[in-house]
C-alpha positions as CSV (number, residue, x, y, z in Angstrom):
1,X,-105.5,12.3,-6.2
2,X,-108.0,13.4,-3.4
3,X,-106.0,16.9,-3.0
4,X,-106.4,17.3,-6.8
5,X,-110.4,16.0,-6.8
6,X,-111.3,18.6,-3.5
7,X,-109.9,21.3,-5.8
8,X,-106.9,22.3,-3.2
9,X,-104.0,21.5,-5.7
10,X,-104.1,21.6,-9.6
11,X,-103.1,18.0,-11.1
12,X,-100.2,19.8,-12.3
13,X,-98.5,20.5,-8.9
14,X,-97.9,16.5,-8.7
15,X,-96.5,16.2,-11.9
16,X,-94.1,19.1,-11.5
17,X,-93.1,18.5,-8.0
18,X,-94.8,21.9,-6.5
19,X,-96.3,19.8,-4.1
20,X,-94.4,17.1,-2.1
21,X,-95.1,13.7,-0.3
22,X,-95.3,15.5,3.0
23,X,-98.1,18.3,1.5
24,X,-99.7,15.7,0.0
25,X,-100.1,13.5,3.1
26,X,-101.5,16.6,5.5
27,X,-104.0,17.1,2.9
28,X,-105.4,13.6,2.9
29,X,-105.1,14.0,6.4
30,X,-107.2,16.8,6.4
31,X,-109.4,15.3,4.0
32,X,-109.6,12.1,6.2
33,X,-110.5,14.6,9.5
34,X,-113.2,16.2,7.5
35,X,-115.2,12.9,6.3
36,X,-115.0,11.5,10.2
37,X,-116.3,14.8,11.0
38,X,-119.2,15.0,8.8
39,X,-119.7,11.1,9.4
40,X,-119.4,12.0,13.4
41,X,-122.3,15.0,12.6
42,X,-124.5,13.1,10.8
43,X,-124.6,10.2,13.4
44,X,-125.3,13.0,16.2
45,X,-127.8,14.3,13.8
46,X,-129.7,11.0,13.6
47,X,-129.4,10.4,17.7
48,X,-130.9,13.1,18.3
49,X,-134.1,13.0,15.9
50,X,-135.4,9.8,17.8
């Protein structure tokens, strides 16, 4: 459901097999990348205001 919640697939593409495991794992992979990313930021952020 995290594809379908970022807004890159419509709930529709699960149900009607558009999208397949595979698609569906890169995007939570991506998905996964970008939160360590913003996580990775925002602790880089914060080391550097002290």
């Amino acid at each position: 459901m995290r594809p379908v919640d970022a807004g890159y697939i419509p709930y529709t593409a699960l149900k009607d097999g558009t999208v397949d495991l595979a698609d569906i794992a890169r995007m939570n992979d991506w998905l996964d990348l970008k939160d360590d990313n913003a996580y990775r930021i925002a602790k880089w952020r914060e080391a550097r205001e002290r």
